[in-house]
C-alpha positions in Angstrom: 0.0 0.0 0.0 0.7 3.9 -0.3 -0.3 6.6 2.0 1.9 7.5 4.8 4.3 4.9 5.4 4.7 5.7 9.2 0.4 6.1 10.2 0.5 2.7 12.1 2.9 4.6 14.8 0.5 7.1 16.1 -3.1 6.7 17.6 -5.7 9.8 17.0 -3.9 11.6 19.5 -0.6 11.4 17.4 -2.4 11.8 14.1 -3.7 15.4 15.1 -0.5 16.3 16.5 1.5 15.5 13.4 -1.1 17.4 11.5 -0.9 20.4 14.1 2.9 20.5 13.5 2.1 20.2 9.8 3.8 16.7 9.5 1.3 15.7 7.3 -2.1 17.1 5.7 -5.7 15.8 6.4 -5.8 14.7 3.2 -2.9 12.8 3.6 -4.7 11.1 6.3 -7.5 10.2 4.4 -5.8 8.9 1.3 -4.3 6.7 4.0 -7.2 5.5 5.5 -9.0 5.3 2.1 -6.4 2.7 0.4 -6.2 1.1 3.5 -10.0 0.3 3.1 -10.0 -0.8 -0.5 -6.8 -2.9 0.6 -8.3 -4.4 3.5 -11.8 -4.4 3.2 -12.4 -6.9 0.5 -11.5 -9.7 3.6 -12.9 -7.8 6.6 -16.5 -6.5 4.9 -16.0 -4.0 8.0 -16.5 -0.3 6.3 -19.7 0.5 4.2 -21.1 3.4 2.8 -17.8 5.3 2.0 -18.1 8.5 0.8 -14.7 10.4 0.2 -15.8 13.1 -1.9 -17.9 14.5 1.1 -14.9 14.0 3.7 -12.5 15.5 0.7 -15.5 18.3 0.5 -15.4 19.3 4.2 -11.3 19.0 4.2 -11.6 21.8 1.6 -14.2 23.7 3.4 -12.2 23.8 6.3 -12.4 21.8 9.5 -12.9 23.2 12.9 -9.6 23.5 14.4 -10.3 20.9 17.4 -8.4 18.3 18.9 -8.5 15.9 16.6 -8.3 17.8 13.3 -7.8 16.5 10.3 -8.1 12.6 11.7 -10.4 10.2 9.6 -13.1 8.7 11.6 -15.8 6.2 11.0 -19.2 6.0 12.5 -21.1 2.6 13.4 -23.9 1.8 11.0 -26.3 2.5 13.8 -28.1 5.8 15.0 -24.7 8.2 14.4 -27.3 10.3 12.1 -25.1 12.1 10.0 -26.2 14.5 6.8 -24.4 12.9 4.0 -23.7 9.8 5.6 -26.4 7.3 4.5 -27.1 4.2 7.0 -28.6 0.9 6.7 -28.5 -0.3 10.5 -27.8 -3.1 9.7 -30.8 -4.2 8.4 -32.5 -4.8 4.2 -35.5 -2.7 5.7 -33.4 -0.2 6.7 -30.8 0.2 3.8 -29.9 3.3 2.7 -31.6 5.6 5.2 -30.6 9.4 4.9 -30.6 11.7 7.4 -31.1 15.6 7.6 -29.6 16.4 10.6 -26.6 15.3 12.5 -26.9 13.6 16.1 -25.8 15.6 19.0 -22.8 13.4 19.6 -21.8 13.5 15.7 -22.3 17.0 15.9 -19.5 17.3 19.2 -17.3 15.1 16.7 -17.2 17.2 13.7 -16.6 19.8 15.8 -13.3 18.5 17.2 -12.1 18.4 13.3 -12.8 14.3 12.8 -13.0 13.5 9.5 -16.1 10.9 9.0 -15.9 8.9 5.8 -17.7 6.0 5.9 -19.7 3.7 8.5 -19.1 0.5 9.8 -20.9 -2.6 9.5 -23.5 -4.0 12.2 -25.7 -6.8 13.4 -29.2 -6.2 12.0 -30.6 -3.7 15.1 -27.9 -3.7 16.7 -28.8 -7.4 18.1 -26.0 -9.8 19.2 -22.3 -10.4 19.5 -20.9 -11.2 16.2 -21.3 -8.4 13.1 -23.1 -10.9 10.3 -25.9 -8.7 8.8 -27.6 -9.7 5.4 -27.2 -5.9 4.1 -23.5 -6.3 3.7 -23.6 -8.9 1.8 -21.4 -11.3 4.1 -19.7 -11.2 7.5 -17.8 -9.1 9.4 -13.8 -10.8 9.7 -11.7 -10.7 12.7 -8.4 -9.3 11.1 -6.6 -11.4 14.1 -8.1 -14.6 12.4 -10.6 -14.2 9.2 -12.6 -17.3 10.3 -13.3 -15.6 14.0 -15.9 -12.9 14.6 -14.9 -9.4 15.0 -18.1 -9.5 18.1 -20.8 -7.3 17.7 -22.3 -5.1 17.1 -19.8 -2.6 16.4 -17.9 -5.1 15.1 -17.0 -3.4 11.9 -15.5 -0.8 14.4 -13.4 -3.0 15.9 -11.9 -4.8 12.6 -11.4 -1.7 10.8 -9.6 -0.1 14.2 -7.8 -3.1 15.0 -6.7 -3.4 11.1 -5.2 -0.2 11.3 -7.8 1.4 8.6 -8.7 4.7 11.4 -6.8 4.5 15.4 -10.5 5.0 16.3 -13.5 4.7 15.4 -17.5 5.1 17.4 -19.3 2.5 18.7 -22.5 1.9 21.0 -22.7 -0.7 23.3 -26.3 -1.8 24.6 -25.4 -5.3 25.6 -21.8 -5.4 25.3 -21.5 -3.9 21.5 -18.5 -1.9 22.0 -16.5 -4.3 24.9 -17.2 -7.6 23.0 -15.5 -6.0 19.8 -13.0 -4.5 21.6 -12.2 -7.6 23.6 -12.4 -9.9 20.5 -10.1 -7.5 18.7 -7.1 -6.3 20.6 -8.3 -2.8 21.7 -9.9 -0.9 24.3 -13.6 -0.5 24.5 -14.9 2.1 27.5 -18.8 2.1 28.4 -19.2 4.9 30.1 -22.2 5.9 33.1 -25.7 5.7 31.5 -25.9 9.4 30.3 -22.7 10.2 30.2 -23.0 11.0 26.4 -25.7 12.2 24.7 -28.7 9.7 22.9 -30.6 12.7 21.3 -32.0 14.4 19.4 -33.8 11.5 17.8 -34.3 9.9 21.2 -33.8 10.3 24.7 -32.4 6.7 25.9 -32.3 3.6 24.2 -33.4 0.5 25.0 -34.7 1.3 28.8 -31.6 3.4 29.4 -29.6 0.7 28.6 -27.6 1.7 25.5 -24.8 4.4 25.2 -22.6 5.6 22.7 -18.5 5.2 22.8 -15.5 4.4 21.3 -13.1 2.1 20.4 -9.8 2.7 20.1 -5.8 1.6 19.9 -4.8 3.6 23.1 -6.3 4.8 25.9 -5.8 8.2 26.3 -7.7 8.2 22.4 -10.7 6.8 24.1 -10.5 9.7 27.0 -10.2 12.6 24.4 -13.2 11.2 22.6 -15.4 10.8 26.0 -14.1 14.3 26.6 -15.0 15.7 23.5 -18.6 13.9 23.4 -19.6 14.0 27.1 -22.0 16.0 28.6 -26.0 16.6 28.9 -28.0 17.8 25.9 -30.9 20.1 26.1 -34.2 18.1 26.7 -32.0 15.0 28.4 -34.6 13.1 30.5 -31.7 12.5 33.0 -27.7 13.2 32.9 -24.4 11.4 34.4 -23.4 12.4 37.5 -20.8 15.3 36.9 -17.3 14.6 36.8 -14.5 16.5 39.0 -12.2 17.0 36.0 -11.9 15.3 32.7 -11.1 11.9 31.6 -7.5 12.9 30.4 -6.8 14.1 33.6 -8.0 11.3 35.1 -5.2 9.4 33.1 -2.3 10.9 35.4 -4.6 10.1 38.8 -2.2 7.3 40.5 -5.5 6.0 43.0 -4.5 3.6 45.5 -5.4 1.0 48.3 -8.4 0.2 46.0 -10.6 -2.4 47.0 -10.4 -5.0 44.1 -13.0 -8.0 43.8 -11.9 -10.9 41.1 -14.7 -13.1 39.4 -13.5 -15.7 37.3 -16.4 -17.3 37.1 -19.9 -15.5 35.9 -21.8 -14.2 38.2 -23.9 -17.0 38.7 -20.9 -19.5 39.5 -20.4 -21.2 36.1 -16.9 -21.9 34.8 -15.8 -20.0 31.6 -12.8 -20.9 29.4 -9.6 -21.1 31.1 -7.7 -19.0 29.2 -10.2 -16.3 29.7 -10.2 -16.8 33.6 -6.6 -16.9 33.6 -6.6 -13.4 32.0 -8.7 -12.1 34.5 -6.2 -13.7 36.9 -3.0 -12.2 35.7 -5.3 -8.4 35.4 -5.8 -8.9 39.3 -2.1 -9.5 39.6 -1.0 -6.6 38.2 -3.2 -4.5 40.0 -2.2 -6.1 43.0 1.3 -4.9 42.1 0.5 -1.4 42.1 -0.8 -1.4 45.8 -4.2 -2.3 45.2 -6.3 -4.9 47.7 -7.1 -8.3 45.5 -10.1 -10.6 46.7 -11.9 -13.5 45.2 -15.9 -12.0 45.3 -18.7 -12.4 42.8 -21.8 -10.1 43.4 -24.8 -12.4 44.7 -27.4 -11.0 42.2 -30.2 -11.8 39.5 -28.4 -12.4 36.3 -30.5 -14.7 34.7 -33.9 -12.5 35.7 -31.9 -9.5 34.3 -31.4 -11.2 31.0 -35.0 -12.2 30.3 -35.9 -8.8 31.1 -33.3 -7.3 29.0 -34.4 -9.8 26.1 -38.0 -8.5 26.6 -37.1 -4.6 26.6 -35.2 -5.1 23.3 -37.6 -6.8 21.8 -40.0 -4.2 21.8 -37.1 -1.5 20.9 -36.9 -3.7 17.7 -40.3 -4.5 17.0 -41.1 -0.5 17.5 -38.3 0.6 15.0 -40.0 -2.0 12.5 -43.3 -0.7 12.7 -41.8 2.9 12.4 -40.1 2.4 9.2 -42.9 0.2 7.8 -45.5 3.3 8.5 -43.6 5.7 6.7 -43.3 3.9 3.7 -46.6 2.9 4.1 -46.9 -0.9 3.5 -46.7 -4.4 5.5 -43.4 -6.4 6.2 -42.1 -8.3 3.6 -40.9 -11.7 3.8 -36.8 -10.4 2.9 -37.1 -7.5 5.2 -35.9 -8.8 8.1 -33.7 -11.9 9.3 -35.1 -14.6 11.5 -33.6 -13.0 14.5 -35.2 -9.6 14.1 -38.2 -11.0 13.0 -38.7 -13.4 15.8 -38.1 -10.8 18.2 -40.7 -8.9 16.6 -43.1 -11.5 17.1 -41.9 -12.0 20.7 -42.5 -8.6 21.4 -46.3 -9.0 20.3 -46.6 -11.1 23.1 -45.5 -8.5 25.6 -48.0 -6.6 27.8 -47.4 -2.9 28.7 -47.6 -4.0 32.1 -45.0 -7.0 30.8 -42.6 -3.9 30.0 -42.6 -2.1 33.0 -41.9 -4.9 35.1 -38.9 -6.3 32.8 -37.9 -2.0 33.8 -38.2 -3.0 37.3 -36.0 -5.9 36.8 -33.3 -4.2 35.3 -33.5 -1.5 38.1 -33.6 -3.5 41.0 -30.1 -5.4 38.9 -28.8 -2.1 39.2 -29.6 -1.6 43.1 -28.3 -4.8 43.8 -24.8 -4.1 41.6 -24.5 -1.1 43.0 -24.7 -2.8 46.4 -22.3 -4.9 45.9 -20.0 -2.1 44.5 -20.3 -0.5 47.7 -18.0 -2.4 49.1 -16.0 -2.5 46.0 -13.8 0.0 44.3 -13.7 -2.2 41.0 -15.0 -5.5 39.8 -12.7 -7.4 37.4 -13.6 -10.2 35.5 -13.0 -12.1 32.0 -14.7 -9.5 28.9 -16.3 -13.1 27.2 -16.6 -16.1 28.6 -14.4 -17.8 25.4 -12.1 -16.2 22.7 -13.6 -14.6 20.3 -16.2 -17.4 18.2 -15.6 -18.2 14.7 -17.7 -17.3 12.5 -21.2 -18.3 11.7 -21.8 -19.7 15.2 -23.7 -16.3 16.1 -25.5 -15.7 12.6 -28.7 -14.1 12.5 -30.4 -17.3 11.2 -31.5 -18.7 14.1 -35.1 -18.7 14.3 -35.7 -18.2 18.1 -34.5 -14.5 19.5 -35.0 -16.6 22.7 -32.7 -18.8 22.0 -30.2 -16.8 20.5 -30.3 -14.3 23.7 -31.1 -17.1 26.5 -30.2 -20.5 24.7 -27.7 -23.1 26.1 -25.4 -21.5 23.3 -26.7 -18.3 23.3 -25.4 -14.6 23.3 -25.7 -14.5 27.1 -23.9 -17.8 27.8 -20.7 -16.7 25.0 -20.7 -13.1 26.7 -22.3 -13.1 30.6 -20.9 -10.3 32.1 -21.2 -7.1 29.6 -24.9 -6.6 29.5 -25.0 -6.4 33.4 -23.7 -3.1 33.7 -25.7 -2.1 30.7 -28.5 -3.0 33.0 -27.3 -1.1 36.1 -25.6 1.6 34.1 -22.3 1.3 35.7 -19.3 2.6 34.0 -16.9 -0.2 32.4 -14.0 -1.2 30.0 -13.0 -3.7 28.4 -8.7 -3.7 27.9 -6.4 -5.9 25.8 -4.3 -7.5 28.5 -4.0 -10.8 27.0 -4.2 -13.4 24.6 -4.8 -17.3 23.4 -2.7 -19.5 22.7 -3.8 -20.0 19.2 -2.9 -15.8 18.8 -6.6 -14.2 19.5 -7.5 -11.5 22.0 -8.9 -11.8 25.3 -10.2 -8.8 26.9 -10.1 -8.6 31.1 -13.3 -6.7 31.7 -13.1 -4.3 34.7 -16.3 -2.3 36.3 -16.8 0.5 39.0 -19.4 1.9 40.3 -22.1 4.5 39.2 -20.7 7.6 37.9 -17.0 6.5 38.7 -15.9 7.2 35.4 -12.5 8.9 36.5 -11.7 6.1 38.5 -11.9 3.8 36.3 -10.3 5.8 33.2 -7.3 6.3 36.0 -7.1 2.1 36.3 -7.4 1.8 32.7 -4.5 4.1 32.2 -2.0 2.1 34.6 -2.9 -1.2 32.9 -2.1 0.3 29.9 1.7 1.6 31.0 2.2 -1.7 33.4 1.5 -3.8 30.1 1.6 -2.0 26.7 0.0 -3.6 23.9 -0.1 -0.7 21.0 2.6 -2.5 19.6 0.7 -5.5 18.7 -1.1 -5.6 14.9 -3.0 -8.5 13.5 -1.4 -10.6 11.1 -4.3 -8.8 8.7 -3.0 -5.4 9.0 0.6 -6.4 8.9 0.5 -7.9 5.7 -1.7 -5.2 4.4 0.7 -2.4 4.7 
């Protein structure tokens, strides 16, 4: 490939320094990132509706001269409304929606100087932890391994990031959909409080309060400047973060001690999980315990499984009402290649859901959230395994399952592969997921590492000393080392 032979070295940070010092141009950047996609993409199937003569367009124009000027950026092919940036979410109903006005958080992005030039693939609704939607044509690869799954569902996020096509690149995560990819993929993936960045103005949560937009990245401090950039309440917000005492890049150079640290290696309910994924967990707790901090063996004694079929209940209506949205504005019934079986079964599920069904699956999730934060009471952090395997190959999590029971709640289900991220989804805890380790057979394992409600700086501050303790920027998939 072309393009600047030395772009691997630097994260966003470095990017928009080197373009700040005049190192190199924007559109140097983007040719970059551009080749890089038509190099790389053909085996991923991670980037989709590329559109470089509106990024060369607003180059020209002239961005706003914000942190991270001149970097390319790509938004997840889910919500991100953009003007000029088409999106399918994921889905054949769906394909090709256009947009007219830009999402408060896009908006906070374009104005730090981001250059957005394409999306990235997603499960159909946003549903599950592998990227395999119908729309694309294909799946979404794991550039670690093309026969794993990059997780979903900002899966194309986390290929194209951990490929080395952008150093970052948006995500959401309502289940898990930015830690799974980031844990399947090498990189860190940071959930941040329920509210801490803005949902609007299309909507005003998502999902019960259960989703929230983020980031994933190559370094840490990338993932701070964006939550920087995009944090922070919205006019008409039905509820905002608890404020934070500084920012998240200061919190980087906060050196906390003495913290009280409780190690699950099993899921919460007691069930064993691979044991190179425990044993990740395990050497995460050891390094922390290194740096002064208080290590015990604790699993929170709380309702996982009642949380889950709640949580499977609350999305099933989120889905089945953005189905009968789209179908009444273009004015016609559902069509038999609309949807895949998973949507469409959780459609049907949804029919069979009472308002008064709804509101207690709410209840559910918020007395999950009580109880975690209980148990984070007499916790600092909570550290665990990100997934309860390495990352699946793929086609084990395919949207052809007929049951959206099964997929969500089955023996080999979503919640069984990945039973820890949708927890604090459900209690709307901040937490990461952080590169630490990996298999024996050369794939990722994330260590997954929680704190409590509105603790974001804390736990940006742990990320941080992770990070220097055990460096991984260094490491590129096989994928994006033969691709430059």
């Amino acid at each position: 490939m072309q393009g600047l032979p030395d772009y691997d070295d630097f994260d966003a940070t470095g990017l928009a320094e080197g373009v700040a010092k005049g190192d190199f141009s924007p559109d140097e950047l983007l040719s970059t990132a551009l080749e890089r996609v038509d190099a790389l993409n053909p085996a991923l199937n991670a980037v989709t509706q590329v559109q470089a003569d509106r990024a060369r367009a607003n180059i020209a124009a002239g961005l706003p001269d914000g942190a991270l000027k001149g970097v390319p950026f790509l938004l997840k092919d889910l919500g991100a409304e953009a003007i000029g940036f088409p999106g399918n979410n994921g889905s054949r109903l769906l394909r090709n929606t256009t947009y007219s006005y830009n999402s408060t958080l896009v908006e906070r992005l374009l104005s730090a100087g981001l250059v957005v030039f394409a999306r990235t693939t997603s499960p159909e609704g946003g549903i599950g932890c592998a990227t395999e939607a119908a729309v694309y044509g294909g799946p979404t690869r794991n550039p670690w391994n093309l026969n794993h799954t990059p997780g979903g569902s900002s899966g194309g996020s986390g290929a194209a990031v951990a490929a080395g096509i952008v150093p970052a690149a948006h995500g959401s995560d309502g289940g898990g959909s930015i830690r799974i990819p980031a844990s399947s993929c090498g990189l860190v993936g940071f959930k941040p409080t329920r509210a801490r960045l803005p949902d609007g103005p299309a909507s005003g949560e998502g999902w019960g309060g259960m989703a929230i937009e983020g980031f994933l990245t190559r370094s840490v401090r990338d993932n701070a400047l964006l939550l920087d950039i995009g944090s922070g309440p919205e006019l008409g917000a039905p509820y905002v973060a608890p404020p934070l005492e500084g920012s998240f890049i200061e919190a980087m150079e906060k050196h906390p001690k003495g913290l009280r640290v409780a190690l699950c290696t099993t899921t919460f309910d007691g069930d064993k999980v691979h044991p190179e994924c425990a044993a990740a967990a395990e050497a995460a707790a050891k390094l922390l315990e290194q740096m002064g901090h208080h290590v015990e063996i604790a699993r929170p004694e709380v309702d996982t499984m009642g949380m889950m079929q709640s949580w499977t209940s609350i999305v099933a209506c989120g889905t089945a009402l953005g189905v009968s949205q789209k179908l009444a504005k273009l004015g016609r019934e559902l069509q038999p290649d609309d949807l895949e079986p998973v949507a469409r079964s959780a459609c049907e599920y949804a029919r069979t859901i009472s308002g008064a069904d709804y509101l207690d699956a709410l209840e559910t999730v918020h007395a999950y959230g009580r109880q975690m934060a209980g148990f984070l009471d007499r916790y600092d952090l909570l550290v665990s395994p990100t997934l309860a395997e390495p990352p699946a190959r793929v086609g084990r999590f395919s949207h052809d399952r007929e049951s959206y029971l099964d997929y969500r709640l089955g023996p080999d289900g979503v919640f069984a592969y990945s039973p820890y991220t949708a927890c604090f989804n459900a209690s709307g805890q901040p937490a990461a997921s952080l590169p630490l380790s990996w298999s024996r057979d050369g794939l990722p394992i994330g260590v997954h590492i929680a704190a409590p409600f509105g603790a974001d700086e804390l736990l940006m501050s742990v990320c941080a000393e992770l990070e220097r303790a055990a460096p991984w920027f260094n490491k590129r998939p096989p994928l994006a080392r033969e691709g430059r």
